[in-house]
C-alpha positions as a printed Julia matrix, in Angstrom:
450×3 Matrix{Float64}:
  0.45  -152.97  60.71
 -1.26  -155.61  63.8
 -2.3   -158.85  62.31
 -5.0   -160.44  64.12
 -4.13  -164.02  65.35
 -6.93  -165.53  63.95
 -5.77  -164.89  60.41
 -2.51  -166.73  61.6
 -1.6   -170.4   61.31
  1.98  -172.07  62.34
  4.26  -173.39  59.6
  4.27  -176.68  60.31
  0.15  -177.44  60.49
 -0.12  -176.31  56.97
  0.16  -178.46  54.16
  3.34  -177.11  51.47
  2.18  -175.31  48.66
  4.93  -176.04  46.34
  7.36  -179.0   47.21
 10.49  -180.22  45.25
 11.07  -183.53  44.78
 13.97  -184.64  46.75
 13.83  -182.25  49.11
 11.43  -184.08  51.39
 13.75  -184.84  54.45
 15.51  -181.53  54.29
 12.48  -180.07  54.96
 12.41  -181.22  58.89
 16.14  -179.54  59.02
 16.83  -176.11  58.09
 19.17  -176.16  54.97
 21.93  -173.8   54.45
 24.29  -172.87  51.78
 27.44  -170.96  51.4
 28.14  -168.26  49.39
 29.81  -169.8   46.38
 28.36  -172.81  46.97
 27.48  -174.37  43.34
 23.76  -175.3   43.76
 20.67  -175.84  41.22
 17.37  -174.08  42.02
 13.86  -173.65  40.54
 14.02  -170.71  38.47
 11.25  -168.78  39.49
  9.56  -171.25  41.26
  9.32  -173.28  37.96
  9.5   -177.37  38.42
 12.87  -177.91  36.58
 16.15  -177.09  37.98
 18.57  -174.96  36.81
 22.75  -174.76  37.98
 24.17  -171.74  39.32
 26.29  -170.43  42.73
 25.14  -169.11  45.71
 26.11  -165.24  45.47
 24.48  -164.05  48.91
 23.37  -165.71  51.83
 20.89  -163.59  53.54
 20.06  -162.84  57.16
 16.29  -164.15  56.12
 16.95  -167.21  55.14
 16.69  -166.7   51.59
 19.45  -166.84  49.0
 21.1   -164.75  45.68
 21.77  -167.07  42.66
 23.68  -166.1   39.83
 22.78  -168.66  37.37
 25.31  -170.4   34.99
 23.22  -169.11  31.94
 23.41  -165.73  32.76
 20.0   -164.95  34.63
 20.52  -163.68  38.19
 17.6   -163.96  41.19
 17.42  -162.11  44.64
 15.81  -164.0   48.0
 14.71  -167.87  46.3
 13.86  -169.53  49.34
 15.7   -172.95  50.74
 13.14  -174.86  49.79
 13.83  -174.16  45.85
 17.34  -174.84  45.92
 19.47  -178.09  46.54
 23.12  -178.6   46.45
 24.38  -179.29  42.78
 26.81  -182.32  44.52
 23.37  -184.21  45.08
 21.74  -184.29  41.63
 23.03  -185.11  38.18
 23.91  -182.25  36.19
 21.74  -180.86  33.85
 24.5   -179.98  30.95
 28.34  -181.26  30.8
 30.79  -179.76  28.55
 31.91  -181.66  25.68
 35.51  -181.78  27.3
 35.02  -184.94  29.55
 35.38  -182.05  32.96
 32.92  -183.72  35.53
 31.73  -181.62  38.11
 33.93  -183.02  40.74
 36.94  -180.85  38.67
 36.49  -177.25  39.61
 38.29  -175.26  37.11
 40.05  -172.65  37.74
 41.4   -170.32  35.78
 43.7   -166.96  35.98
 43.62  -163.15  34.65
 45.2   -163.44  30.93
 44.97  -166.59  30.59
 43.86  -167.89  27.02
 40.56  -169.94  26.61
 37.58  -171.41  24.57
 34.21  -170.6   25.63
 30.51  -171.43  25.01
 29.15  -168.14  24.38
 26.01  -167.52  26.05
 26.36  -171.1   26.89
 25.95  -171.68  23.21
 27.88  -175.26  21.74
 30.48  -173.95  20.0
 33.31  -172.51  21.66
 34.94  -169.11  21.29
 38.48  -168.26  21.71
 39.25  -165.32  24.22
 40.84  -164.27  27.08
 39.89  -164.32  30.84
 39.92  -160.73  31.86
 38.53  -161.57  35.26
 38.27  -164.39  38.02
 35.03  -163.38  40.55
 34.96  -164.59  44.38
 31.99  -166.63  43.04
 33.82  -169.12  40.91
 32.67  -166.92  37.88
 34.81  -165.42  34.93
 34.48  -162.45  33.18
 35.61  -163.2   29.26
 37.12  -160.74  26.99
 36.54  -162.65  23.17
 38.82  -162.34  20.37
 35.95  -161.12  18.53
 35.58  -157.7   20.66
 32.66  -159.63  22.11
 32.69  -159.61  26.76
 30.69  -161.73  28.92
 30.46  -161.57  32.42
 30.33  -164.32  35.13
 30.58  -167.28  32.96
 30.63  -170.57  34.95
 33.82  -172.35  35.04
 32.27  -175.6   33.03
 31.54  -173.45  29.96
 35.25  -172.75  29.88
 38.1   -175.07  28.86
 42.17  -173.57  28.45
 42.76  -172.78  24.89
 46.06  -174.91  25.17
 44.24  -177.74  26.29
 41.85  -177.4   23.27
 42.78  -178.86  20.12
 40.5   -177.18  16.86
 41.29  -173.95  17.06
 38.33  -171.98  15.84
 40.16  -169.04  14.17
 43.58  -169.75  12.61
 45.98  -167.19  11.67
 47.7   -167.67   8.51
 51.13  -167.62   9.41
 50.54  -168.64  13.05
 51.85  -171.97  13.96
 51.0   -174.66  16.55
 54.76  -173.81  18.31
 53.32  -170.19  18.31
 50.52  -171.22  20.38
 52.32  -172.93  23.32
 54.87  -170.29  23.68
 53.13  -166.18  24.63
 54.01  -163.77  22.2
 55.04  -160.13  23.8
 55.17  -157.41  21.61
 56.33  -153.97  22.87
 54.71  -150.53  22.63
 56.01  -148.43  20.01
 56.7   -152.05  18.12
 55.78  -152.45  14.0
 53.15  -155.13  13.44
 50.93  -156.29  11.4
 47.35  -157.34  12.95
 44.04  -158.97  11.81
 42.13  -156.37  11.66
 38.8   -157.25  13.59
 39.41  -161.14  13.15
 39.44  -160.79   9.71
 41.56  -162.96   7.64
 43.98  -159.91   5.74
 46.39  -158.58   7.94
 46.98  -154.86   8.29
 50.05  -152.8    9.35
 49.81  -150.6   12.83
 52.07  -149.99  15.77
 51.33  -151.21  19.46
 49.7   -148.11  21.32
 49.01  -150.65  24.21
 50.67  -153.72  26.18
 47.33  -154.15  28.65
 47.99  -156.66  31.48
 45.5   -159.15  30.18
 47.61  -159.98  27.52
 45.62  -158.3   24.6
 47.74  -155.55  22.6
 45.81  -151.56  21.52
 46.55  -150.89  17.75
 47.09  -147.92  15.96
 46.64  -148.97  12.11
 48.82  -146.94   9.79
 45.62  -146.31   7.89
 44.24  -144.13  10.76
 42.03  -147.17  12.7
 42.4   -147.98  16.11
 41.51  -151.13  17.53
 41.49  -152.38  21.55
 42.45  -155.36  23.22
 43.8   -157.46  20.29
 44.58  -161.33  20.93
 47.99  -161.52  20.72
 47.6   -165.07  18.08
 46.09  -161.86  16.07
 49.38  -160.09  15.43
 52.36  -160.64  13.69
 56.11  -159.03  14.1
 55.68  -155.94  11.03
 59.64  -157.39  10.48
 58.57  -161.25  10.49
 56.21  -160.73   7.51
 55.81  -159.18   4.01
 54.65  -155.43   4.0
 51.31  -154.94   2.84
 51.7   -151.41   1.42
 54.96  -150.64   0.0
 57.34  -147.36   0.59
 58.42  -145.35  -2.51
 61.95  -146.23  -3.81
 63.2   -143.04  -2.28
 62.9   -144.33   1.07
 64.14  -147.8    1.02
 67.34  -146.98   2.86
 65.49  -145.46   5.37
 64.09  -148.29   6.24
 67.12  -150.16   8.27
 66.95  -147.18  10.61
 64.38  -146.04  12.44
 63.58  -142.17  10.92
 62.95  -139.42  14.21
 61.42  -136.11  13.29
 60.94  -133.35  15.8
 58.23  -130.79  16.51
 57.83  -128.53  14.07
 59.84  -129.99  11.57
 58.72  -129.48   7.91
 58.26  -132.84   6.45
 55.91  -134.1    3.36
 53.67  -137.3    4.61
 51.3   -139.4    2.86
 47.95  -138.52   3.96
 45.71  -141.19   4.85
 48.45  -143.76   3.89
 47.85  -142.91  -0.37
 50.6   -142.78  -2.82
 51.47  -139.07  -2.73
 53.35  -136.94  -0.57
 51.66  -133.32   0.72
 53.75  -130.76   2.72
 53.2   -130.1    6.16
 54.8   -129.73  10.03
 54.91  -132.47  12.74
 53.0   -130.77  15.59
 53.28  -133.59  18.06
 55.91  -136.93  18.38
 54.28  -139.11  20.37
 55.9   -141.89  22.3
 54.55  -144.83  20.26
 56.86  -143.94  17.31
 54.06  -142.1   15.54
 53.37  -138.24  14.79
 50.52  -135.72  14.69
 50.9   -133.79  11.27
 49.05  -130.23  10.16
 49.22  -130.5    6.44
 49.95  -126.97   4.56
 46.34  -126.84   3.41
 44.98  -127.02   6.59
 44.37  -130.9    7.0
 45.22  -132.32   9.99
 46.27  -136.38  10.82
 47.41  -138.2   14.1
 49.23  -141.39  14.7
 51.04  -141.32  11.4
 53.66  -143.84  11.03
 57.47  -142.85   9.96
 57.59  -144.71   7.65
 54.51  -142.74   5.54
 56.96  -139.36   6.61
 60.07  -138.01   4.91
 61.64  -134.88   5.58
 61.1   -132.03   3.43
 64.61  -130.57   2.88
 65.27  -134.65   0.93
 62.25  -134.21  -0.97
 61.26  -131.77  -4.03
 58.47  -129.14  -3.31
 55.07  -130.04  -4.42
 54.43  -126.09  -3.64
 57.19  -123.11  -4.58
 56.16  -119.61  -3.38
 57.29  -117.15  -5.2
 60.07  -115.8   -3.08
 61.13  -119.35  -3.18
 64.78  -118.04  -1.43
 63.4   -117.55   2.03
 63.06  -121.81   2.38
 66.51  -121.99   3.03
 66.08  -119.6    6.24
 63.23  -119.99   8.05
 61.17  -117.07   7.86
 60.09  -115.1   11.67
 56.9   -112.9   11.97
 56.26  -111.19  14.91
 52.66  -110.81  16.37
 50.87  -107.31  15.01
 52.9   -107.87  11.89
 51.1   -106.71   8.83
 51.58  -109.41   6.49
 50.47  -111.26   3.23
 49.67  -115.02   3.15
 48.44  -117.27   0.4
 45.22  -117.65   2.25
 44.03  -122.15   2.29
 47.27  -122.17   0.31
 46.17  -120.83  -2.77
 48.35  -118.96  -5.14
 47.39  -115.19  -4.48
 48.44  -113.07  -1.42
 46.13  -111.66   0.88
 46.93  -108.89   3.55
 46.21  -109.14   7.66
 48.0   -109.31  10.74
 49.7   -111.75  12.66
 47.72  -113.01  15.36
 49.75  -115.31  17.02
 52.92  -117.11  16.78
 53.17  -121.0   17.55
 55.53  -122.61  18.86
 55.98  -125.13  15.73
 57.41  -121.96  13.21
 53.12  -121.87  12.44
 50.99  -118.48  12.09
 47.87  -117.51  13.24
 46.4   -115.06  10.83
 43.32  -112.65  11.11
 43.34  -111.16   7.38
 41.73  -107.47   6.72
 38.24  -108.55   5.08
 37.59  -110.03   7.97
 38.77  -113.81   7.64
 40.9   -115.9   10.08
 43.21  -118.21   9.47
 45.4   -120.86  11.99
 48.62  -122.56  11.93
 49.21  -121.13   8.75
 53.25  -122.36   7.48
 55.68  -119.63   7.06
 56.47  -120.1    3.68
 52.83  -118.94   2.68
 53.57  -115.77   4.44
 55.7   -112.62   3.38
 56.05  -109.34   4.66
 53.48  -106.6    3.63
 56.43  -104.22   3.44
 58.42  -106.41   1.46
 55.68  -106.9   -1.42
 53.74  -104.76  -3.73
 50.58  -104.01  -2.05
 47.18  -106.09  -3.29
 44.31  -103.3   -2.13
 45.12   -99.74  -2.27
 43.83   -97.41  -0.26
 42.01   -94.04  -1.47
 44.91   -91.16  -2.36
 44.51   -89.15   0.96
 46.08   -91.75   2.61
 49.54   -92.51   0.83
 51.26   -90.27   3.1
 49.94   -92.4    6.26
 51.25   -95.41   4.8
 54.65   -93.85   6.0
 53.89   -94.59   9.66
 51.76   -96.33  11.7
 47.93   -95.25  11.87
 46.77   -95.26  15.63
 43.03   -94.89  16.89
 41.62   -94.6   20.49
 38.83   -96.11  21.73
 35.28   -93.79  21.17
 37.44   -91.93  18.17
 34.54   -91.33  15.36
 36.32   -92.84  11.86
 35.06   -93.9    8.77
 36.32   -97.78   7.71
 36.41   -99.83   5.28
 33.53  -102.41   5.61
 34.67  -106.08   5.14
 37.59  -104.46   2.85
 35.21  -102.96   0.52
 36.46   -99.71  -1.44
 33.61   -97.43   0.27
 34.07   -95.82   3.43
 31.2    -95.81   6.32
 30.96   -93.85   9.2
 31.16   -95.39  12.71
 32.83   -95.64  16.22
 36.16   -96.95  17.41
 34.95   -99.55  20.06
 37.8   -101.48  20.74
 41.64  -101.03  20.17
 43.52  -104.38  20.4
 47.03  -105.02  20.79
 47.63  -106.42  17.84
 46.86  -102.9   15.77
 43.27  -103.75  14.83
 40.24  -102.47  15.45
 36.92  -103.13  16.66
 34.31  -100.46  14.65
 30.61   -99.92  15.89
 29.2    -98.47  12.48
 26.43   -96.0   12.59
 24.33   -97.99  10.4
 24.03  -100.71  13.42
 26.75  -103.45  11.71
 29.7   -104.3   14.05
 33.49  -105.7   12.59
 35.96  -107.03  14.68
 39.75  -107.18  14.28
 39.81  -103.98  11.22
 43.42  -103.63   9.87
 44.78   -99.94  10.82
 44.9    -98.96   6.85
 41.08  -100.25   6.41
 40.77   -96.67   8.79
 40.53   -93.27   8.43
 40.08   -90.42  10.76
């Protein structure tokens, strides 16, 4: 838009509306600041200063200030702002460090900070030095703050109260970094809290902080390292059953799919089940018999199952000491959940880890089911039997096409309905379209009659 002249006046013929106090003489010359030039400007236009650094000088004129409490302010004009080397600071940390000392400070390194410039300080970790002259903190707490001023900080070694002790940590401990390696035992405090609680070291992060995997299933990131404690340094917690004291001098391996009885959830008993993963840390992913599952668990909550007695004997209690192979389309019976009677289906899959996917005849489907909990339909005496026109089919395998009219049993029940073949799958079971409108997936062969 045109602006008339007349509603113009210059500059200079005006009188200020808003003038700072000691900024009389820099009015007749233009002032400029740098970016990252430490500075104190009227918040807001307000009549009291407040410290901060010069984050953008813009083509305008006007300036970006992050201030040292936080707050942050786009284009403040010259005018409002004055160099912090000229006036008296507004607040000095209690640690004697004039302004004149600019602090500086590196990635990892340990320190003490006024939290949300608060008067006591807080032990953490610097996790990132800004252009700016600003750090981003990482507390010991869990707690992050970004682009804290450098006079809110002071080196941890350099401070003297420490604000959070660990028990067994002493004052040599400090001076000197503790590394810990992934895969390593420890024992940690567990959110800054006084107990310490056994884990292994998912993480080393660059910063100097450790990721946890507690034996009791927690997980906890970026852990000081004046949190943790060598697991071999220090009294266990939670102590192993006599059976596996031996064990403990060597480190115990168990592969994929290895049967192997674990304590679930780190309690006193052992339960059956199959490592399904060995991860690097030292730690394993277990499927439990009765269909629990559990990652991260420590070897040292893990035995092997051929050194332990069964908590569960199946009847044909012989087959253990070979491991028993189904193929897929099998007809089968499995102790279905791991309950004590059999129920008849079809393999469905085969895993890789000596497991069994199982889709049973009334209609149920069942994964990673243990081969123990499975035998052979031809091997055992038959649970459901079928109407007396069909013994003679039992002989050899029933086969349907798709479209063939049949009558089926309906979720295994003893009465037959009438209905449609509507899908044959390669497994040996059917899809059925009844006439009465219902539909049933994956229908064992002997469920089936012409």
């Amino acid at each position: 838009p045109f602006v008339a002249a007349d509603l113009i006046r210059s500059k200079e013929k005006s009188s200020p509306k808003k003038k700072s106090e000691d900024t009389t003489e820099d009015e007749k010359k233009s002032k400029k600041f740098k970016e990252g030039e430490k500075v104190e400007a009227q918040y807001k236009g307000k009549a009291k200063f407040y410290p901060g650094v010069i984050s953008r000088a813009r083509l305008n004129g006007t300036y970006d200030i992050d201030y040292d409490d936080g707050e942050k302010e786009t284009g403040v004009a010259a005018e409002l702002i004055r160099s912090k080397d000229k006036s008296s600071p507004k607040k000095k940390s209690s640690d004697d460090t004039t302004d004149d000392d600019v602090k500086k400070f590196k990635e990892g390194e340990k320190v003490e900070c006024l939290y949300k410039g608060k008067s006591k300080y807080f032990p953490g970790v610097i996790a990132r030095a800004r252009l700016n002259g600003t750090y981003d903190i990482d507390y010991d707490d869990g707690e992050k703050e970004k682009e804290v001023a450098a006079k809110l900080i002071r080196s941890r070694e350099k401070s003297n109260s420490p604000k959070k002790k660990a028990n067994d940590t002493s004052d040599d401990d400090n001076k000197r970094t503790r590394k810990f390696k992934e895969g390593e035992k420890v024992e940690a405090q567990y959110k800054g809290k006084s107990k310490f609680y056994p884990g292994v070291i998912a993480r080393a992060r660059l910063n100097g902080t450790y990721d946890i995997d507690y034996d009791d299933g927690e997980k906890e990131k970026e852990v000081a390292a004046d949190l943790i404690r060598s697991k071999e340094a220090s009294s266990p917690k939670k102590k192993k059953p006599a059976d596996t004291s031996d064990d403990e001098k060597k480190p115990k391996k168990f592969k994929e799919g290895e049967k192997v009885e674990a304590q679930y959830k780190g309690k006193a008993k052992f339960y059956p089940g199959v490592i399904s993963r060995a991860r690097l840390n030292g730690t394993y992913d277990i499927d439990y018999d009765d269909g629990e599952k559990e990652t991260g668990v420590a070897a040292e909550f893990i035995r092997s199952k051929d050194k332990s007695s069964p908590k569960k004997k199946s009847s044909d209690s012989d087959d253990d000491k070979k491991s028993k192979k189904f193929k897929e389309g099998e007809k089968i019976e499995a102790q279905y959940k791991g309950k004590a009677k059999y129920y008849p289906g079809v393999i469905a899959r085969a895993r890789l880890n000596g497991t069994y996917d199982i889709d049973y005849d009334d209609g149920e489907k069942e994964k990673e089911v243990d081969g123990k909990l499975i035998r052979s339909k031809e091997s055992s005496s038959p649970k459901k039997k079928k109407s007396d026109d069909t013994s003679e089919d039992d002989k050899k395998p029933k086969k349907f096409k798709e479209g063939e009219k049949v009558e089926a049993q309906y979720k295994g029940k003893a009465k037959f309905y009438p209905g449609v073949i509507s899908r044959a799958r390669l497994n040996g079971t059917y899809d059925i379209d009844y006439d009465d409108g219902e539909k049933e997936t994956g229908v064992a062969a002997d469920l089936i009659r012409s």
